[in-house]
N, C-alpha and C positions, 0 to 999 in steps of 0.2 A: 192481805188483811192485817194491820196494825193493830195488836191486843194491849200496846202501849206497858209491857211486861218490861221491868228493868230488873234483870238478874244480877245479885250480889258479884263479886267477884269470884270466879270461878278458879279454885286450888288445882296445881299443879303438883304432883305430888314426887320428888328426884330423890335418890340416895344415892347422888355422885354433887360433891361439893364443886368441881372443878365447873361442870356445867351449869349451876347454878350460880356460880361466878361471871361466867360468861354473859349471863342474860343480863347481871348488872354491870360492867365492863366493856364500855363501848369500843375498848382497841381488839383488831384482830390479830392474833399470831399468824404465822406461817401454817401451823399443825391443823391448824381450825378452819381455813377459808373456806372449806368444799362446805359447811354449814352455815357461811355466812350469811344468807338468803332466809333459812329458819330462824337464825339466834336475830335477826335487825325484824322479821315478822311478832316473834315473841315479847319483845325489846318493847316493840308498840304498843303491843297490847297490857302490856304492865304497864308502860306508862298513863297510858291509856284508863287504868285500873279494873280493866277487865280479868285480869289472869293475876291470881299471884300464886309465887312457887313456895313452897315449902317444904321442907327436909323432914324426910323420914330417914330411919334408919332401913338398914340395908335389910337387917331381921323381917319387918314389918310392911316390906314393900311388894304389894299386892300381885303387882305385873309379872314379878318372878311367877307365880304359881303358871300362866301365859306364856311366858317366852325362855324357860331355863328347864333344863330338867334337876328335879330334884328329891332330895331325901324322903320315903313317907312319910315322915312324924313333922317336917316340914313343908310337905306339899300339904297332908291332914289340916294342921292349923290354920293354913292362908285361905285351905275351901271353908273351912267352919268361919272365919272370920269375912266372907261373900256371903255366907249363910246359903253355901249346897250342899245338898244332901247327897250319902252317899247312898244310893237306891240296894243297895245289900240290907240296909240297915229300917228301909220304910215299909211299914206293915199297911197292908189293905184290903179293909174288908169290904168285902163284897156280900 
């Protein structure tokens, strides 16, 4: 079923400058070929203007809280700015 929905483009969000170089840099190096496959699918779809990337800072990048382990006062922040809660903290009344 075709609901004829055309989505803005949809943000990618990197806080590594070298790979977001990449996606605009159509030469490959030597270091990078095992990604060549992802970075010429991504390639497309920017040009395409379905995807575009955008730089965050390193502080501010969401996916850490996912995939690194990290500080409390740091891990704290990145759940508050997903808006979860920490269930120590939710009252319910019954």
């Amino acid at each position: 079923m075709d609901y004829s929905a055309k989505p803005e483009k949809i943000p990618l969000y990197c806080d590594n400058t070298s790979a977001i170089n990449l996606t605009k840099n159509p030469i490959q190096h030597s270091k990078n070929k095992y990604i060549e496959i992802i970075n010429n699918c991504i390639r497309d779809h920017i040009q395409k203007g379905e995807i575009e990337i955008k730089f965050v800072k390193t502080k501010n990048q969401l996916a850490d809280l996912f995939i690194k382990p990290l500080a409390r006062d740091r891990f704290n922040k990145l759940r508050t700015e997903l808006v979860v809660l920490d269930m120590k903290n939710v009252c319910c009344k019954t």
